[in-house]
RODRENKOL-287310 format. One record per residue: residue in three letters; x, y, z of N, C-alpha, C in turn. Coordinates in nm, 4 decimals. Layout:
BEGIN
(node "ALA"; (X; Y; Z); (X; Y; Z); (X; Y; Z))
...
END
This chain:
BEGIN
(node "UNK"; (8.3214; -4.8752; -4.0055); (8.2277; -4.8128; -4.0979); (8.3028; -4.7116; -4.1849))
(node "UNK"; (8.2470; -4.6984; -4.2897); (8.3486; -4.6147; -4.4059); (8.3420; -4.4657; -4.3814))
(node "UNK"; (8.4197; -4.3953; -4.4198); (8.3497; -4.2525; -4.4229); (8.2573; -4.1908; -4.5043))
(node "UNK"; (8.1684; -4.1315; -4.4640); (8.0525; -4.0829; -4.5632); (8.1258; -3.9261; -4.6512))
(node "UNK"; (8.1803; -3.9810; -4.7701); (8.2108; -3.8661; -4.8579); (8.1644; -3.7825; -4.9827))
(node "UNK"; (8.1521; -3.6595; -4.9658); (8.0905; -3.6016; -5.0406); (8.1767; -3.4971; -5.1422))
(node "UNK"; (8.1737; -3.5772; -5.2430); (8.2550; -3.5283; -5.3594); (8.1648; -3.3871; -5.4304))
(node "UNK"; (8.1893; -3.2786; -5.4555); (8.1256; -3.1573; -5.5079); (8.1801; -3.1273; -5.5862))
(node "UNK"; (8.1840; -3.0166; -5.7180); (8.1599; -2.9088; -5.7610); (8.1434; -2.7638; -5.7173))
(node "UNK"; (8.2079; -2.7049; -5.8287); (8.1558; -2.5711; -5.7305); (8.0683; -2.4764; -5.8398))
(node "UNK"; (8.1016; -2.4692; -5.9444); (8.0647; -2.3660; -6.0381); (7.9154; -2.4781; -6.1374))
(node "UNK"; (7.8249; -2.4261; -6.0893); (7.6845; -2.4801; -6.1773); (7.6203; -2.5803; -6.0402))
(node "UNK"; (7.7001; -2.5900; -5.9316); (7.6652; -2.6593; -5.8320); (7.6178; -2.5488; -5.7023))
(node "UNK"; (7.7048; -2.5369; -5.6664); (7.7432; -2.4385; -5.5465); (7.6828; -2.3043; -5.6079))
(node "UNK"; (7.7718; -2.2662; -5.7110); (7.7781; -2.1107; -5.7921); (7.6858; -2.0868; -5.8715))
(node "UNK"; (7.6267; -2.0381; -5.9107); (7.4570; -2.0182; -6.0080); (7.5940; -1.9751; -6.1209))
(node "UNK"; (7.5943; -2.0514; -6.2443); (7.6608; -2.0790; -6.3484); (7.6569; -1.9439; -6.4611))
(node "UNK"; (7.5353; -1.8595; -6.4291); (7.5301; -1.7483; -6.5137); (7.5557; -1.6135; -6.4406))
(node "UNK"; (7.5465; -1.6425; -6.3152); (7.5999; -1.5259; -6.1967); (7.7263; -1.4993; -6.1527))
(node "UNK"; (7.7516; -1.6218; -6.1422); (7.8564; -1.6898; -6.0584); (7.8727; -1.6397; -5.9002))
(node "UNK"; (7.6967; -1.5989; -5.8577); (7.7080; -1.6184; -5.7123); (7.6599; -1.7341; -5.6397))
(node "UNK"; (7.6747; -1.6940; -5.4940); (7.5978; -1.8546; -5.4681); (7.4761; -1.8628; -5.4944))
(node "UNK"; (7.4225; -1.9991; -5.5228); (7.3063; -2.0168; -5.5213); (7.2051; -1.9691; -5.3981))
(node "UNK"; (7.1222; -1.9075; -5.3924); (7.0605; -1.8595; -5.2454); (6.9925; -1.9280; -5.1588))
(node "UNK"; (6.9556; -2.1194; -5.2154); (6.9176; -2.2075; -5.1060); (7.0327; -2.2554; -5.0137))
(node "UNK"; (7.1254; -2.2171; -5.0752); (7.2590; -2.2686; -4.9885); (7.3289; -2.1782; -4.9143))
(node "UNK"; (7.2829; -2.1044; -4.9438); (7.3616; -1.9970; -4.8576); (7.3524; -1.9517; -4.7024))
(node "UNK"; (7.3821; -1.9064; -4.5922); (7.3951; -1.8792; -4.4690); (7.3670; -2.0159; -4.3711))
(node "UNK"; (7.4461; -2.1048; -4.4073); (7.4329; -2.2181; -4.3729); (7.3426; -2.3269; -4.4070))
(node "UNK"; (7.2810; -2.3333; -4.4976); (7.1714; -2.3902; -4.5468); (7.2345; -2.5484; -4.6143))
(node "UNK"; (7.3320; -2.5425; -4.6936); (7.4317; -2.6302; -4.7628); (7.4885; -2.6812; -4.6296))
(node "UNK"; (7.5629; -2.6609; -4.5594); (7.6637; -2.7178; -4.4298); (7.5297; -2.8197; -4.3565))
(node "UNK"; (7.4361; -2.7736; -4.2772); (7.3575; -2.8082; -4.2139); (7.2854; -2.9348; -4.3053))
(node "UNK"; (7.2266; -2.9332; -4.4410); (7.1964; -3.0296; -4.5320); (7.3265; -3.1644; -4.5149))
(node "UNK"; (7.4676; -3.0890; -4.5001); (7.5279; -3.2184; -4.5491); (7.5783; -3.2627; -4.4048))
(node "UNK"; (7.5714; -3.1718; -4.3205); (7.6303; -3.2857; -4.1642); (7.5195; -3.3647; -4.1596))
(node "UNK"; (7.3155; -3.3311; -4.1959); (7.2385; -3.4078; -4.1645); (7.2449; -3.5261; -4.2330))
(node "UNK"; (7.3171; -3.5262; -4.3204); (7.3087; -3.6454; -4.4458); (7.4333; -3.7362; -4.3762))
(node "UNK"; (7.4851; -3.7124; -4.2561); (7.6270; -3.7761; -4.1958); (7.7271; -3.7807; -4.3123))
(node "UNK"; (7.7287; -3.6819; -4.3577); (7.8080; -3.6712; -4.4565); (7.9890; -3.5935; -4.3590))
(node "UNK"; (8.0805; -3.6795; -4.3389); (8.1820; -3.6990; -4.2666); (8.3508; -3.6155; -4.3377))
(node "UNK"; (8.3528; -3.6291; -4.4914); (8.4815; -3.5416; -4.5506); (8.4051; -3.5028; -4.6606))
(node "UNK"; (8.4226; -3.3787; -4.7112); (8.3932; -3.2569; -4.8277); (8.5611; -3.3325; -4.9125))
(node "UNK"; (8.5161; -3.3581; -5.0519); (8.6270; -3.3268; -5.1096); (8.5849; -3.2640; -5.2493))
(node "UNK"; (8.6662; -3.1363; -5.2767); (8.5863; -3.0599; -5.4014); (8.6817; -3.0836; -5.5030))
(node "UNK"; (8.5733; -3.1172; -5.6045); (8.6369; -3.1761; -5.7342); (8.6092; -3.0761; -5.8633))
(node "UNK"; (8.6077; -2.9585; -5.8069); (8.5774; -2.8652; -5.9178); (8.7213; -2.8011; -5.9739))
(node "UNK"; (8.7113; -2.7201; -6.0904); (8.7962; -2.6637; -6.1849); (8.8593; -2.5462; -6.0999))
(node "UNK"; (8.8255; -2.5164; -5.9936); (8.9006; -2.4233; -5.8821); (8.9494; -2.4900; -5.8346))
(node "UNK"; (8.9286; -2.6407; -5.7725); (9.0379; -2.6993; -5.6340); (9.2032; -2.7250; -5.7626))
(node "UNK"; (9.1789; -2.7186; -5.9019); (9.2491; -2.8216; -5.9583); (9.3826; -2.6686; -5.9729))
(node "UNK"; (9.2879; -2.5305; -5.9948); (9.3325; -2.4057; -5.9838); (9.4382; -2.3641; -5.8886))
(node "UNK"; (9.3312; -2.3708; -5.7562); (9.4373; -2.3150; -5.6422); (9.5412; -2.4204; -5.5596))
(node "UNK"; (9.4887; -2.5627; -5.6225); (9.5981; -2.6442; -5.5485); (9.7598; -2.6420; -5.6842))
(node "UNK"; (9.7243; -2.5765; -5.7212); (9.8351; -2.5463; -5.8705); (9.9544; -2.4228; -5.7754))
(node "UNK"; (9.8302; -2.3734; -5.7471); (9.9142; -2.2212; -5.6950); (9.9802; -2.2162; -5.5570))
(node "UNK"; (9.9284; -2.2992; -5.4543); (9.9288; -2.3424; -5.3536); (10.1035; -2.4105; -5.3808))
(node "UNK"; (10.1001; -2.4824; -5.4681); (10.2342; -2.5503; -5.4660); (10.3632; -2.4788; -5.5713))
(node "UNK"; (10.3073; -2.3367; -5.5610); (10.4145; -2.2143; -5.6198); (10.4535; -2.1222; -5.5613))
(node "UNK"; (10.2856; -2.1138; -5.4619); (10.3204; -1.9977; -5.3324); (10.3148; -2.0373; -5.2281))
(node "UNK"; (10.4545; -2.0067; -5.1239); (10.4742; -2.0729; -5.0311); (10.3572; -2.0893; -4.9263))
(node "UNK"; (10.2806; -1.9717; -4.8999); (10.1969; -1.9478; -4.7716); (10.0733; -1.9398; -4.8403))
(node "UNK"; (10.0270; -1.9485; -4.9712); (9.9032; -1.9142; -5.0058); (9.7969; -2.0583; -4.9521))
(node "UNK"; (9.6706; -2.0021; -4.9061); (9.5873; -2.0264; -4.8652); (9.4786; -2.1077; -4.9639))
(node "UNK"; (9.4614; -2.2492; -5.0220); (9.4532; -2.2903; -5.1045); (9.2460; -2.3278; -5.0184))
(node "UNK"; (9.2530; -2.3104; -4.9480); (9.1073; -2.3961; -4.8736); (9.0881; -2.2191; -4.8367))
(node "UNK"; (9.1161; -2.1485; -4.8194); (9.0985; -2.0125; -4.7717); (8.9966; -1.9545; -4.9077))
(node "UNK"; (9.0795; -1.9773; -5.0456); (9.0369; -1.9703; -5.1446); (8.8767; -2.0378; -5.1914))
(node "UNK"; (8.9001; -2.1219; -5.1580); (8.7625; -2.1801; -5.2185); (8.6238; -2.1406; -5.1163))
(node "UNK"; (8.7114; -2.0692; -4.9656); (8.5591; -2.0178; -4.8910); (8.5344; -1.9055; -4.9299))
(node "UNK"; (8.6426; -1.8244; -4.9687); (8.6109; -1.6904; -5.0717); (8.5654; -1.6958; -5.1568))
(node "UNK"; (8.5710; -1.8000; -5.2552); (8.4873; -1.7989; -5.4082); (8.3592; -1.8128; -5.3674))
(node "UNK"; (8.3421; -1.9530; -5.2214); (8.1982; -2.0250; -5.2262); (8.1246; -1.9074; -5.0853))
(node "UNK"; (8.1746; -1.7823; -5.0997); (8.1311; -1.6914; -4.9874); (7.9858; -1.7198; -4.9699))
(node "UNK"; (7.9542; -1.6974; -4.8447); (7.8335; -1.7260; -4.7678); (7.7546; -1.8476; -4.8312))
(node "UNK"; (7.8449; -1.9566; -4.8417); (7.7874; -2.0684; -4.8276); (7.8381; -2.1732; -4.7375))
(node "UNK"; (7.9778; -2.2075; -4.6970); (8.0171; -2.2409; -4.5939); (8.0529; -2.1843; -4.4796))
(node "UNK"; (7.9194; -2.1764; -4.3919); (7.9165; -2.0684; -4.3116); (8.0614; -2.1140; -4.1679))
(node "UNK"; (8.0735; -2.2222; -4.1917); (8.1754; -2.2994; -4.0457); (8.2684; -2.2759; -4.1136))
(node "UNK"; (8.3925; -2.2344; -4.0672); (8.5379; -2.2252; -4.1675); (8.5899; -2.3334; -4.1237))
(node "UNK"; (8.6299; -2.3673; -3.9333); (8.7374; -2.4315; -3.8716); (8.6319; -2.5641; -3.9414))
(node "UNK"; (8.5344; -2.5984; -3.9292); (8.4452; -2.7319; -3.9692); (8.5044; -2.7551; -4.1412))
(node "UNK"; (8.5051; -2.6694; -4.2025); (8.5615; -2.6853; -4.3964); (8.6407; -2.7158; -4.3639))
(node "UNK"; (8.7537; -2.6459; -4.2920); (8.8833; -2.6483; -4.3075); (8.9422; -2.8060; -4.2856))
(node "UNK"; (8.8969; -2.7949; -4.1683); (8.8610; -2.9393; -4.0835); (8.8951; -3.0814; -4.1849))
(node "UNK"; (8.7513; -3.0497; -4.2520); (8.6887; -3.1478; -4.3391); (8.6490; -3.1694; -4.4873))
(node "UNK"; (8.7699; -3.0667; -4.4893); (8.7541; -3.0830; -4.7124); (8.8810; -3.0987; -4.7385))
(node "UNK"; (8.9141; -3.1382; -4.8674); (9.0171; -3.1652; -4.9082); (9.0071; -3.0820; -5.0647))
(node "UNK"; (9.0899; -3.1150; -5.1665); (9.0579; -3.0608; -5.2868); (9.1792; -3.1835; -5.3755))
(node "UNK"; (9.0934; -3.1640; -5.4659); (9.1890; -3.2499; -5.5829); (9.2623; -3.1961; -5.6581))
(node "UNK"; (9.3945; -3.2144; -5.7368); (9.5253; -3.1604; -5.8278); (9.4061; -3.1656; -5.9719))
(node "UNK"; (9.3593; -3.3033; -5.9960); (9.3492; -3.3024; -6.1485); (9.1817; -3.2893; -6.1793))
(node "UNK"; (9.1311; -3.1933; -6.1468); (8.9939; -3.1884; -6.1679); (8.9102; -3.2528; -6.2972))
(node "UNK"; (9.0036; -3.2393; -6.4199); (8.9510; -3.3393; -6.5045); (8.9428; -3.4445; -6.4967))
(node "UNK"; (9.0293; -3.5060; -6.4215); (8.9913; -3.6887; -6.4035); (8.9049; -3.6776; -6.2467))
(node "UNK"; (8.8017; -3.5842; -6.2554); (8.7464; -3.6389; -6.1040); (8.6372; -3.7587; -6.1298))
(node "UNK"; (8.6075; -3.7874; -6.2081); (8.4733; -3.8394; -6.2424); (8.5995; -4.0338; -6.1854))
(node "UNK"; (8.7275; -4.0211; -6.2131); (8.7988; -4.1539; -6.1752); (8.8931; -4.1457; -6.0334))
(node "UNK"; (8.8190; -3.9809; -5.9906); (8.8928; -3.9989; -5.8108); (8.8151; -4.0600; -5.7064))
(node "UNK"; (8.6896; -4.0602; -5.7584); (8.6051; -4.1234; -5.6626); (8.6140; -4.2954; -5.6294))
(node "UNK"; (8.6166; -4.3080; -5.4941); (8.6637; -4.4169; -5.4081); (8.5386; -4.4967; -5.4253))
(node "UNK"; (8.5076; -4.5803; -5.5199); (8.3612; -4.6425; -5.5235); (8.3568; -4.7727; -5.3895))
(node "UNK"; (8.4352; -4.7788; -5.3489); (8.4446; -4.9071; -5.2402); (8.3989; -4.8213; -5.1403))
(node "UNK"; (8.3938; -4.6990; -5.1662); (8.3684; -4.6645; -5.0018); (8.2170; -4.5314; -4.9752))
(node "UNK"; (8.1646; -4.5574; -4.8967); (8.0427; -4.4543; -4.8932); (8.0327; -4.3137; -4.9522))
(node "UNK"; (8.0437; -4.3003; -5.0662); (8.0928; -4.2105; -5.1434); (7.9320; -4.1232; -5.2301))
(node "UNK"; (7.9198; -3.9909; -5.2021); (7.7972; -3.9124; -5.3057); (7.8547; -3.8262; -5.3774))
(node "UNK"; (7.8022; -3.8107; -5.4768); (7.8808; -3.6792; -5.5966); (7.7715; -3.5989; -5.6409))
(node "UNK"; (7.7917; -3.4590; -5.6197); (7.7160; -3.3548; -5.6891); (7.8414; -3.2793; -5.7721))
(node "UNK"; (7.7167; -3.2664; -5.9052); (7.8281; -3.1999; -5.9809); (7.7054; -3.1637; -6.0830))
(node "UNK"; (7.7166; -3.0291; -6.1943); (7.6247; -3.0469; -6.2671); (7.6589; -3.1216; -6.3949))
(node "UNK"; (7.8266; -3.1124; -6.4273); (7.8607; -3.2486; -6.5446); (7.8995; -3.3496; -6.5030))
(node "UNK"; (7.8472; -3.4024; -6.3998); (7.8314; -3.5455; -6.3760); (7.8413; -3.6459; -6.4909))
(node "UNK"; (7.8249; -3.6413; -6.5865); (7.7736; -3.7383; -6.6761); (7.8966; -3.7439; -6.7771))
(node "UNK"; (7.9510; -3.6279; -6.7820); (8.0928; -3.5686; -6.8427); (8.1883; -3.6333; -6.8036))
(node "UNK"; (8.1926; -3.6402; -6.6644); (8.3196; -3.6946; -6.6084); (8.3097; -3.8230; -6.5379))
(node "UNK"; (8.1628; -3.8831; -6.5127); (8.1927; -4.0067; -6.5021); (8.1671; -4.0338; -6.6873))
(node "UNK"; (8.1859; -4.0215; -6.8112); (8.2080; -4.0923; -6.8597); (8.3014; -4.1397; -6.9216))
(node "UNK"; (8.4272; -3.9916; -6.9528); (8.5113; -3.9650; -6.9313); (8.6345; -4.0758; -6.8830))
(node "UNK"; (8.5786; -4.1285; -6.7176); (8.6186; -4.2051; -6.6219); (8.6032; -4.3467; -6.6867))
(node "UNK"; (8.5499; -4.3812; -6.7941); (8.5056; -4.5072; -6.8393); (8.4233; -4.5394; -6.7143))
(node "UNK"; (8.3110; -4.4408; -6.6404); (8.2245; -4.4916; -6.5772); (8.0925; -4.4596; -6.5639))
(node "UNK"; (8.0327; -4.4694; -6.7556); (7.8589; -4.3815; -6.7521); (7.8008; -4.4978; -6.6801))
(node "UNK"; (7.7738; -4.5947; -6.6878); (7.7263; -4.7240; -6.6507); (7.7247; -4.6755; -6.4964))
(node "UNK"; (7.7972; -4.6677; -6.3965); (7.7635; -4.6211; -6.2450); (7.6766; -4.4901; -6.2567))
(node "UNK"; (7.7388; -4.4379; -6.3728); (7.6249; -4.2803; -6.3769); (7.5040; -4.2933; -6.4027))
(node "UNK"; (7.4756; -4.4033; -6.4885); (7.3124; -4.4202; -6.5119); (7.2936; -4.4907; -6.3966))
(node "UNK"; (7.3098; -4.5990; -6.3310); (7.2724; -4.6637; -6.2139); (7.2035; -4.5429; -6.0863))
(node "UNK"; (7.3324; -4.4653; -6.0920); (7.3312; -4.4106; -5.9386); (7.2646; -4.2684; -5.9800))
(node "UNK"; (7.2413; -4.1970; -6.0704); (7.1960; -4.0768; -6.1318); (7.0237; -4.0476; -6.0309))
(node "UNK"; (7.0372; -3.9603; -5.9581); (6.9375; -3.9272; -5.8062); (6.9669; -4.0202; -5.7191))
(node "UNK"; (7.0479; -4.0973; -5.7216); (7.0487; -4.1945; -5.5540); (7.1955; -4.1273; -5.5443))
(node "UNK"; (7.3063; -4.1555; -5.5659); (7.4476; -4.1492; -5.5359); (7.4806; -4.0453; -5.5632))
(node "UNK"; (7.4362; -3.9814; -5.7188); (7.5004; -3.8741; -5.7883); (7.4089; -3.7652; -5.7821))
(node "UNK"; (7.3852; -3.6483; -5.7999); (7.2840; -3.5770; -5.8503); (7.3781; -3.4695; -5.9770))
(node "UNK"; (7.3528; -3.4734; -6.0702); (7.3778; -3.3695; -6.1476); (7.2469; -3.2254; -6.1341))
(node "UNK"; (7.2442; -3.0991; -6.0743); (7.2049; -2.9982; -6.0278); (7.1892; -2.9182; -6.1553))
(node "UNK"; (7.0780; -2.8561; -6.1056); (7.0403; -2.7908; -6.2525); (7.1983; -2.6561; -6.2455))
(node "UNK"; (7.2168; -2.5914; -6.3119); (7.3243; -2.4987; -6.3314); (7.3276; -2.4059; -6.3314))
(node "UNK"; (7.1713; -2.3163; -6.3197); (7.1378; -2.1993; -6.3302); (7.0301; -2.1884; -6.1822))
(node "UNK"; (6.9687; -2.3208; -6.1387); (6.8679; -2.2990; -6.0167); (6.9484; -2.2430; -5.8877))
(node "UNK"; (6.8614; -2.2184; -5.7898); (6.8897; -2.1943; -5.6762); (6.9168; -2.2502; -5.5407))
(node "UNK"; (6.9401; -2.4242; -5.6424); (7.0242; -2.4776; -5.5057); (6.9460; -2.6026; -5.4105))
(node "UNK"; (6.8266; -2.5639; -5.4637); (6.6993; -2.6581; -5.3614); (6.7140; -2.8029; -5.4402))
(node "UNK"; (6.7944; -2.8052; -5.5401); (6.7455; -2.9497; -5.5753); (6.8944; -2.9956; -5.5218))
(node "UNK"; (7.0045; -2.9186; -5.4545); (7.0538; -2.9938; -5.3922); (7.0725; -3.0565; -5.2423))
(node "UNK"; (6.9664; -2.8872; -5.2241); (6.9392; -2.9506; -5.0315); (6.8453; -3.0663; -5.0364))
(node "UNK"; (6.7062; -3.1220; -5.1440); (6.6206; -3.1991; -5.1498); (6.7576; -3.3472; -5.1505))
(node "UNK"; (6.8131; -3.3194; -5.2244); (6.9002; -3.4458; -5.3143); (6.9697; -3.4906; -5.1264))
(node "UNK"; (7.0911; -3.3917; -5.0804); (7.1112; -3.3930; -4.9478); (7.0203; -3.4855; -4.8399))
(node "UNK"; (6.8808; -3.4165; -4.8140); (6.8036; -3.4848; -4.7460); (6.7380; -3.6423; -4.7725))
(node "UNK"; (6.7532; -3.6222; -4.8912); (6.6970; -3.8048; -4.9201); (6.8227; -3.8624; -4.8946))
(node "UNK"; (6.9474; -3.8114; -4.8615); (7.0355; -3.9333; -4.8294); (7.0352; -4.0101; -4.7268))
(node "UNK"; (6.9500; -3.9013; -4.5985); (6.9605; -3.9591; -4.4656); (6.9382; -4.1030; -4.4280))
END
């Protein structure tokens, strides 16, 4: 069976886009608990920070590149050893919309979803899958339309 992966965003997803705090439905575990229920199995974040600190990560010897992104996404991934565990981050955040593994059990939240799969030469999967596979998240809400989006995956 494939792994159930969940490709994210962080800023208009995770981050309330005009605050830039977390959104407050996701916060104190609210997000973690949504996506283990969804058997959602590897986190890989495809936002304009993983593309950031995995830059820096490979300048500074010891810097903490997954350390980073639980500090930005503070009190929303409440499990560290579980993130740490189970996320990864991508080099080229602009081509994420063409990192995604479509052969394999794969969901994407992002709020420019539509940007970067088209980008990807792939609007055509974006209109298909747009609320089933993908959710593009409002950018300014508080997060509930991604724990709702989460729960219909089960």
């Amino acid at each position: 069976m494939a792994v159930r992966k969940l490709y994210f965003d962080i800023d208009g997803t995770i981050l309330d886009l005009q605050t830039a705090a977390a959104k407050p439905a996701l916060i104190d575990g609210m997000l973690v608990r949504a996506i283990r229920e969804a058997g959602i199995q590897e986190l890989v974040c495809v936002g304009n920070y993983a593309g950031v600190v995995v830059e820096v990560q490979a300048k500074v010897k010891d810097y903490d590149a997954l350390g980073a992104i639980l500090e930005l996404c503070e009190g929303v991934f409440t499990d560290e050893p579980w993130f740490r565990a189970n996320t990864r981050l991508i080099a080229d955040p602009e081509s994420r919309g063409a990192a995604i593994d479509l052969e394999g059990d794969w969901w994407y939240v992002d709020d420019l979803a539509e940007k970067y799969f088209t980008e990807a030469g792939r609007a055509e999967i974006y209109r298909k899958q747009l609320g089933q596979r993908i959710l593009a998240p409002t950018p300014v809400g508080d997060g509930t339309d991604v724990l709702d989006w989460l729960r219909s995956i089960r």
